[in-house]
ROVO-997464 format. One record per residue (C-alpha): residue number from 1; residue in one letter; x, y, z negated. Coordinates in steps of 0.05 Angstrom, whole numbers, plus 5000, padded with zeros to 4 digits. Each point is the difference from the previous one (the first is absolute). Layout:
N
{NUM A {X Y Z}}
...
***
This chain:
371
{1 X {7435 7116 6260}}
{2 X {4978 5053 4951}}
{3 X {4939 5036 5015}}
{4 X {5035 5074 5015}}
{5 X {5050 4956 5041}}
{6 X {5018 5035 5070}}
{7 X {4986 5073 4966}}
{8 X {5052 5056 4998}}
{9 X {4995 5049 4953}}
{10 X {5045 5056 4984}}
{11 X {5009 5025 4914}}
{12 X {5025 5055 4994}}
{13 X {5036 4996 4929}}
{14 X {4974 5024 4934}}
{15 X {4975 4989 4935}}
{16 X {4937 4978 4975}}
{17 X {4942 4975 5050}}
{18 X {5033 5010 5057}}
{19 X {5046 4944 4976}}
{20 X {4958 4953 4973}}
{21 X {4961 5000 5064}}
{22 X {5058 4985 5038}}
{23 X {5007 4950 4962}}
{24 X {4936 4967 5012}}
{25 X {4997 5001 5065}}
{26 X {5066 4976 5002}}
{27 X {4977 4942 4956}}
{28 X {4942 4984 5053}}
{29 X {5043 4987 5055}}
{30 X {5010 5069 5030}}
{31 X {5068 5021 5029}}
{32 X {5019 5061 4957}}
{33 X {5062 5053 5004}}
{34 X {5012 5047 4946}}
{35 X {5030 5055 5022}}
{36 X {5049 5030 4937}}
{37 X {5043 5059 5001}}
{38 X {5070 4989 5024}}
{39 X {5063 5011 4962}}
{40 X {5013 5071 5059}}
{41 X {4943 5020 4974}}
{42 X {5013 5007 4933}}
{43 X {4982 4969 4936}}
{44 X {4940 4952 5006}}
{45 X {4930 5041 4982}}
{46 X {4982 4934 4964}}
{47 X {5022 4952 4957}}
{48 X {4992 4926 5008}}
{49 X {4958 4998 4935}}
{50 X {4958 4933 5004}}
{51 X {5041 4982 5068}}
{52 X {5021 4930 4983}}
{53 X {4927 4979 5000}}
{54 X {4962 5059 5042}}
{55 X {5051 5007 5065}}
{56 X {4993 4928 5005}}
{57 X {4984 4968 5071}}
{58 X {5030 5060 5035}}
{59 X {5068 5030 5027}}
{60 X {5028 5070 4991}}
{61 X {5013 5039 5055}}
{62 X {5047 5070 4971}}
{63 X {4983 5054 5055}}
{64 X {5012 5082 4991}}
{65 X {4942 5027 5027}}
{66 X {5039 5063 5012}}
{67 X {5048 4969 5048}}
{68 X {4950 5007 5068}}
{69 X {5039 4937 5029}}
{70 X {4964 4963 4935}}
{71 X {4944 5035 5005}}
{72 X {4997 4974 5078}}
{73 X {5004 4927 4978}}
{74 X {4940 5002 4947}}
{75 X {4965 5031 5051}}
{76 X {5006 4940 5041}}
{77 X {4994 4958 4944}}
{78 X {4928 5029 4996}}
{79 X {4990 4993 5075}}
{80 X {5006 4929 4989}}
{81 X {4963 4998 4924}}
{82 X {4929 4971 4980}}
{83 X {4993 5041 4940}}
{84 X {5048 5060 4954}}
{85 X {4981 5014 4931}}
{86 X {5029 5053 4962}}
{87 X {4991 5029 4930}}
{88 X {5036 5082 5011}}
{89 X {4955 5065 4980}}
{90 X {4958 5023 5058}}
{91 X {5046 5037 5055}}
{92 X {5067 4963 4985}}
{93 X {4987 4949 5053}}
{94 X {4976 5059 5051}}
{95 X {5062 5046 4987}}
{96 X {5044 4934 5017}}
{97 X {4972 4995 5069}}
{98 X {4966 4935 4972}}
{99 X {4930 5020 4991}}
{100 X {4933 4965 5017}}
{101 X {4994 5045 5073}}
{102 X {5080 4985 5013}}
{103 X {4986 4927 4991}}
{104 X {4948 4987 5026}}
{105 X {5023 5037 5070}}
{106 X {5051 4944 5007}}
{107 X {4956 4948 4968}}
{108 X {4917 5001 5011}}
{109 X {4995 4948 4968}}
{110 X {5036 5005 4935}}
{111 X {4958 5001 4927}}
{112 X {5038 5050 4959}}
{113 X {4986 4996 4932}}
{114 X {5014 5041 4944}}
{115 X {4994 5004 4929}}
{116 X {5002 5060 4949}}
{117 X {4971 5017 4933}}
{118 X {4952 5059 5019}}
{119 X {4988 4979 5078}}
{120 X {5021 5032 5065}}
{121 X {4954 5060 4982}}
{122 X {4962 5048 4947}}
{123 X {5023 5054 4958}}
{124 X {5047 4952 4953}}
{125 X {5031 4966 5070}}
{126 X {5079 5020 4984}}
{127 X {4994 4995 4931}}
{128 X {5041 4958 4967}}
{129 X {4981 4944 4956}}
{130 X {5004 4925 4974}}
{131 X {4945 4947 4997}}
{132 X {4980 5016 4931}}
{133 X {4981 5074 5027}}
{134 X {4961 4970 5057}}
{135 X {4962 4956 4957}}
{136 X {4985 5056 4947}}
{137 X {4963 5041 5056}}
{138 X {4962 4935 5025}}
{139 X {4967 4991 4945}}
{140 X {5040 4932 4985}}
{141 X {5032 5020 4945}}
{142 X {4956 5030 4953}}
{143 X {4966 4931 4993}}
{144 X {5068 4965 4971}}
{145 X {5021 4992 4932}}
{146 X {4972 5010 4926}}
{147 X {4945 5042 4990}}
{148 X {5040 5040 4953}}
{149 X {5062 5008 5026}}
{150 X {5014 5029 5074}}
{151 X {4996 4966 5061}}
{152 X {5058 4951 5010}}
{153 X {5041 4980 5064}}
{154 X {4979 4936 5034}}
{155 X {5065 4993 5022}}
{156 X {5009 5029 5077}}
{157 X {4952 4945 5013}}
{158 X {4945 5036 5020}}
{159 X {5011 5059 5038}}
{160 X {5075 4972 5037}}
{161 X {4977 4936 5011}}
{162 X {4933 4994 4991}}
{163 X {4971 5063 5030}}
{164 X {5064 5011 5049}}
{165 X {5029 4936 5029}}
{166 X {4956 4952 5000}}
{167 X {4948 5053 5036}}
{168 X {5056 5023 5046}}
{169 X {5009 4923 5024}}
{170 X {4923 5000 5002}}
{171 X {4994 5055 5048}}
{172 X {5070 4983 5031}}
{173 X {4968 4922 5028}}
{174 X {4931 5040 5006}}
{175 X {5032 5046 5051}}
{176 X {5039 4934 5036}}
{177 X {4945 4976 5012}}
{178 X {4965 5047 5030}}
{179 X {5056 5016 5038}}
{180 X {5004 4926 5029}}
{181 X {4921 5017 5032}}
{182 X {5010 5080 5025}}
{183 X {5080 5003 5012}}
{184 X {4994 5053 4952}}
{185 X {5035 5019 4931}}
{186 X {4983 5028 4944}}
{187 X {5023 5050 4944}}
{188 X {4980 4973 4926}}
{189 X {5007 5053 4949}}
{190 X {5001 4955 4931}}
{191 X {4994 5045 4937}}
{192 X {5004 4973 4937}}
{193 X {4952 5051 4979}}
{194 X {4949 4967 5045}}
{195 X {5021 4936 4993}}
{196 X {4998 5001 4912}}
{197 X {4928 5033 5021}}
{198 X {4989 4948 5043}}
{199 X {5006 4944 4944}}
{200 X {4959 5033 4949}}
{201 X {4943 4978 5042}}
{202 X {4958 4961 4959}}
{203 X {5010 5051 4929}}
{204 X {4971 5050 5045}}
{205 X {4936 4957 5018}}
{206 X {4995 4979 4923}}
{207 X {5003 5070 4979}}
{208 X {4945 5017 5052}}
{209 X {4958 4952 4964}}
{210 X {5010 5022 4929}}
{211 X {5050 4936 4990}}
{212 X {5065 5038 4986}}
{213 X {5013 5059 4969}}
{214 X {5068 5044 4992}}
{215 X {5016 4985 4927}}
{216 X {5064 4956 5011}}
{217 X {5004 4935 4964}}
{218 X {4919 4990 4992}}
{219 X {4979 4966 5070}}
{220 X {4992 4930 5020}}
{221 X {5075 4991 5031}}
{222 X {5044 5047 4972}}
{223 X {5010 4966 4923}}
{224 X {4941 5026 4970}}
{225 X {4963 4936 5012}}
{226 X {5029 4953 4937}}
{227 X {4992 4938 5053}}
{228 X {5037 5044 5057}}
{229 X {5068 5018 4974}}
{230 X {5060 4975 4967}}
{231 X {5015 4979 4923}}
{232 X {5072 4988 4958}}
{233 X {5008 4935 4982}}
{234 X {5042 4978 4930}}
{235 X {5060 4997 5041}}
{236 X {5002 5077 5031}}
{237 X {4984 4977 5062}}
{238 X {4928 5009 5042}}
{239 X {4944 4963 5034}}
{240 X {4956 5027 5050}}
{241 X {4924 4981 4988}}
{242 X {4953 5012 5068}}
{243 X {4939 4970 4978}}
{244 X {4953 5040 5032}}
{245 X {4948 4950 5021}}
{246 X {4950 4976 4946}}
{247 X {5017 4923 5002}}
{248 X {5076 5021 4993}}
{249 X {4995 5034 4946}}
{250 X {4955 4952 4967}}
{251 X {5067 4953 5016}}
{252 X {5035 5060 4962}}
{253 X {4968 5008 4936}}
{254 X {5001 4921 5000}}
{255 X {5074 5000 5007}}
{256 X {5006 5057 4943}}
{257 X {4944 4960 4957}}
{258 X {4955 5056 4990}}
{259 X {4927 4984 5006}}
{260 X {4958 5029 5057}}
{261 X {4948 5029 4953}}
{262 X {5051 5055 4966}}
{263 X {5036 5024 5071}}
{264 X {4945 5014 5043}}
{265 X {5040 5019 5068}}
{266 X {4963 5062 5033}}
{267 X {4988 5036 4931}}
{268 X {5042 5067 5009}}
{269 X {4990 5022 4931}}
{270 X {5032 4949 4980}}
{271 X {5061 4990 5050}}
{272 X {5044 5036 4943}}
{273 X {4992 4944 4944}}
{274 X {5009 4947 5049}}
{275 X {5059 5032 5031}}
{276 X {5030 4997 4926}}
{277 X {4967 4930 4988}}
{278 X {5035 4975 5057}}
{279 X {5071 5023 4986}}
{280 X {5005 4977 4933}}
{281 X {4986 4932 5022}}
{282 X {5047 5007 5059}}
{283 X {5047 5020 4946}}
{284 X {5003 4934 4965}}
{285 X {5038 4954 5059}}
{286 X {5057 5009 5039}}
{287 X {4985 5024 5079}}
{288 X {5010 4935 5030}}
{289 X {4968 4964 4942}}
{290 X {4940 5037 5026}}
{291 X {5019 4986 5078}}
{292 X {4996 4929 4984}}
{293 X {4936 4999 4967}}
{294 X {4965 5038 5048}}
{295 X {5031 4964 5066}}
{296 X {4942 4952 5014}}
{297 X {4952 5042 4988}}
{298 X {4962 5056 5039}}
{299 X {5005 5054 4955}}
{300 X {5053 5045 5040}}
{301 X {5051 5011 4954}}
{302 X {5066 4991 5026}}
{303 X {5069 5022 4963}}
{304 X {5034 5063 5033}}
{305 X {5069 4979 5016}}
{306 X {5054 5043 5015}}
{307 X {5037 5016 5059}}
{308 X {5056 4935 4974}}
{309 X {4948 4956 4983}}
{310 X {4959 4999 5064}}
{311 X {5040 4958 5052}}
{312 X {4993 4949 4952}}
{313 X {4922 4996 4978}}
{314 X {4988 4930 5030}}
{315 X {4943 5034 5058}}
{316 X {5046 5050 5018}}
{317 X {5056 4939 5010}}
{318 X {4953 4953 5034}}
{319 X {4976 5067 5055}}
{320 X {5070 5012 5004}}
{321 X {4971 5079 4977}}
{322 X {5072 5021 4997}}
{323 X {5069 4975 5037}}
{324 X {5061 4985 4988}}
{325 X {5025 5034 5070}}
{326 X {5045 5049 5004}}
{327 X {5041 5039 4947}}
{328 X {4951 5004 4955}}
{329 X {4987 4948 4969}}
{330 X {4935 4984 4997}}
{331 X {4962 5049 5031}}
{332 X {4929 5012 5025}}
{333 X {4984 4962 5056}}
{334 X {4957 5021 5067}}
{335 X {4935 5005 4995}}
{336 X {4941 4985 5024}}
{337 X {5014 4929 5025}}
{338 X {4985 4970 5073}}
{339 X {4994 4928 5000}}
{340 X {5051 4973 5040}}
{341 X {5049 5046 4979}}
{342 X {5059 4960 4948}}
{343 X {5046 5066 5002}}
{344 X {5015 5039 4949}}
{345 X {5031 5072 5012}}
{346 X {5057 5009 5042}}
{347 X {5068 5027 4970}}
{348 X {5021 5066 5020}}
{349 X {5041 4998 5059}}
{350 X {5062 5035 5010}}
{351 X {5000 5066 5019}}
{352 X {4988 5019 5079}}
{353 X {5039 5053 5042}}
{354 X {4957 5047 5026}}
{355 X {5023 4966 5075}}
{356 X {4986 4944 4974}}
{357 X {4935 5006 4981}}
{358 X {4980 5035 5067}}
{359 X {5037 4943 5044}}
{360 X {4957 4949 4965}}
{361 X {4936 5029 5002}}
{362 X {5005 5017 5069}}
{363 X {5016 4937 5010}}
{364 X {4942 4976 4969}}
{365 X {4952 5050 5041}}
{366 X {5019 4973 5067}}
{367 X {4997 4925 4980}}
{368 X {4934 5019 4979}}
{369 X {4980 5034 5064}}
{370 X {5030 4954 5046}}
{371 X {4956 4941 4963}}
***
């Protein structure tokens, strides 16, 4: 038993947070149906981009929301439903006859949770954007990357996943919860906006105190500290160095043999010299020449491995960090992890009709009630 185990919850399909989210709760033992467009309906709004890994744990269920006989069966989908999440500009749900006051009329109890880039309301509400937008007006962005260079794209890591999903599953359990106590759903409105803003936390209470200012590339975590960044090594490749506390980076300029006396850690005048000090030595060995020195050690440096090279870092093997499940092979595996729990992720299943899908969770509904 997973701990999401017994849940229902409807996706309906997209890109993005939406799906990644599905996929988490999915991974943690919920019962989830994503709902995809059906062939009548016309060419698929979506690709499966990512889908080999991020539909995982989950069946399809095509419906055409137009047809009302569909739109009758996700209705009572719903009635019987824990939980929908859904990732569509403010209104689409509502002109589908699936908003928040539709659903929950059939369904008090249901969390509904959705996920957009600018939030359910405010002036830039059906605008349209992508994460690296979101982030920009945040404030997220304009703290990445060199200081002379512009700001550059953490991925979609931040304002999809970061700020979206992984807030969207927050409120999502925070609202089954409370539901569990009162009877009682609720609506979560996850914006990446909010959530990017949300995990710039502690910049904003350094900057309060004087302890960060805007000039990228010159604070204490974002590279312009020469013992919190990364360096080339002789081979092209990189090492990460986190040696932020002062015994670690005593450990570090003991692995680099420079003496104490000529690197004093906390000088910011000099944070430019030893940035350049520091990566001509890295220069001199190979990255894993310098992974190997530094292994028993507690100066935090660490080689940064690439997407290939991960599964097989001998921590990430012994955690079982990634799996070899599925079609993709290997993958990221679930996380957090529950002791008890030996699992990994579950395949995709096939796909579901739409009758299907309602005969079994009915199904499940009255076992439930009858016990």
């Amino acid at each position: 038993m997973k701990p999401l185990s017994g849940l229902r919850i409807l996706e309906f399909d997209g890109l993005g947070p939406v799906t990644f989210a599905g996929m988490v709760l999915a991974d943690l033992g919920a019962e989830v149906l994503r709902l995809t467009r059906s062939a009548s309906a016309g060419a698929p709004v979506f690709t499966d981009v990512g889908g080999e890994v991020l539909h995982r744990g989950r069946a399809a269920v095509a419906v055409d929301l137009k047809k009302p006989a569909d739109l009758a069966r996700v209705h009572a989908l719903i009635a019987t439903a824990d939980a929908l999440i859904e990732g569509f500009r403010p209104g689409v749900m509502e002109r589908l006859g699936l908003g928040p006051d539709a659903c929950v009329t059939r369904n008090p109890r249901l969390v509904y949770g959705r996920v957009t880039g600018w939030g359910q309301s405010g002036p830039m509400a059906q605008q349209v954007g992508h994460d690296l937008n979101y982030i920009a007006l945040s404030g997220a962005l304009s703290m990445m990357g060199e200081p002379d260079r512009p700001p550059r794209p953490p991925l979609n890591l931040v304002g999809d996943y970061g700020g979206g999903a992984m807030l969207l599953v927050t409120g999502v359990l925070a609202g089954l919860l409370e539901a569990r106590t009162t009877g009682r759903g609720r609506v979560v409105d996850a914006a990446m906006t909010d959530g990017s803003a949300l995990l710039t936390s502690l910049f904003h209470a350094l900057a309060a105190r004087g302890l960060w200012n805007e000039a990228r590339g010159t604070n204490l975590l974002d590279g312009g500290a020469p013992f919190y960044r990364c360096y080339a090594c002789r081979d092209g490749r990189f090492v990460a160095v986190g040696a932020l506390e002062p015994q670690f980076y005593a450990a570090l300029l003991e692995g680099l043999e420079i003496p104490a006396a000529e690197a004093p850690q906390f000088d910011l005048s000099g944070w430019s010299a030893l940035h350049d000090r520091f990566a001509a030595v890295f220069a001199t060995r190979d990255r894993d020449d310098w992974a190997a020195r530094f292994a028993d050690t507690d100066a935090c440096v660490t080689p940064v491995l690439t997407l290939a090279e991960a599964p097989g870092h001998p921590h990430n093997a012994a955690r079982g960090t990634f799996t070899a499940a599925g079609p993709v092979q290997p993958a990221p595996a679930p996380a957090p992890r529950f002791d008890g729990d030996t699992t990994g992720p579950e395949p995709q299943p096939a796909p579901l009709s739409l009758d299907d899908a309602l005969v079994r969770w009915t199904q499940a509904t009255a076992e439930a009630d009858a016990s």
